[in-house]
C-alpha positions in Angstrom: -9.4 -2.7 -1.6 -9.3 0.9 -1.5 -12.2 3.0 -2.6 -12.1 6.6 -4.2 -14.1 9.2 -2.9 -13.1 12.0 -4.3 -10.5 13.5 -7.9 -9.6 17.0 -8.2 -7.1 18.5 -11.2 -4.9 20.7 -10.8 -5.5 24.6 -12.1 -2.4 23.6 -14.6 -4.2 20.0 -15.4 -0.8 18.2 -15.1 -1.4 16.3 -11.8 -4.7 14.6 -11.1 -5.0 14.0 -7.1 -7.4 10.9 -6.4 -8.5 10.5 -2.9 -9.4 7.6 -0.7 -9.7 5.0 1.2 -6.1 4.5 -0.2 -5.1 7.9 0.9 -4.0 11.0 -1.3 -2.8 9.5 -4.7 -1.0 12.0 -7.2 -0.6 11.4 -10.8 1.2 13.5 -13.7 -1.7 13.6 -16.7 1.3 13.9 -19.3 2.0 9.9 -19.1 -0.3 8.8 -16.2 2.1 7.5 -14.3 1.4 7.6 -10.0 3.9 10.5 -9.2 3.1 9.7 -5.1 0.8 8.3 -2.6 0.2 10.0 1.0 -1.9 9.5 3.7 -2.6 6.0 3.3 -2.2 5.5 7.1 -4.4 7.8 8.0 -7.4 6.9 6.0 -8.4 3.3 6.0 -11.0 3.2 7.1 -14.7 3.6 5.5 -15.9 7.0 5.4 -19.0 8.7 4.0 -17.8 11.1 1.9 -14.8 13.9 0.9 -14.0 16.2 -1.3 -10.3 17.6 -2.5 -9.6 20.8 -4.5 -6.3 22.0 -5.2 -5.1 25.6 -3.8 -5.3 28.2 -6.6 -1.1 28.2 -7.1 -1.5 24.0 -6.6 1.0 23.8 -4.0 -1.5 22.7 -1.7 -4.7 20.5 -1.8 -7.9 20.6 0.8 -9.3 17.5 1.8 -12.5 17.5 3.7 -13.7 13.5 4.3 -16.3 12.4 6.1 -16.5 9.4 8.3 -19.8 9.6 9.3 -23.0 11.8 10.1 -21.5 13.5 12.8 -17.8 13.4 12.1 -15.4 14.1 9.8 -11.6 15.5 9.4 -10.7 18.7 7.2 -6.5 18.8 6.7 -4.5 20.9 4.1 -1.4 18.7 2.8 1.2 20.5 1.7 2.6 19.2 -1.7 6.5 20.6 -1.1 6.9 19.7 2.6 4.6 16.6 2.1 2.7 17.6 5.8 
């Protein structure tokens, strides 16, 4: 079961990004339909923590997720290259 730790909108509020245990989940706010998932690899499993904000033009998004008290992982994915 996956478990959200974090939502961030977009600076245009047409794409809601939920992030996870799932991994990076985008969806358009106009019909609510999942435009993508990413990531999901990557994140399994439990982790203590993240936050996501979208870059100010929203091409790319900051997550910052915690796995534990003492580590954690910071990446910038890329919404047009998808890295």
């Amino acid at each position: 079961m996956s478990r959200t730790e974090s939502i961030a909108f977009s600076n245009d509020g047409s794409i809601l990004a939920i992030f996870g245990s799932g991994g990076l989940l985008e969806v358009d706010t106009g019909d609510w339909e999942i435009l993508s998932v990413y990531l999901a690899d990557q994140y399994e499993s439990h982790f203590g923590g993240a936050d996501i904000v979208f870059s100010p033009d929203d091409s790319q998004i900051a997550i910052a997720a915690n796995y534990n008290i003492t580590g954690g992982q910071a990446q910038i994915w890329d919404r047009i290259s998808h890295y």
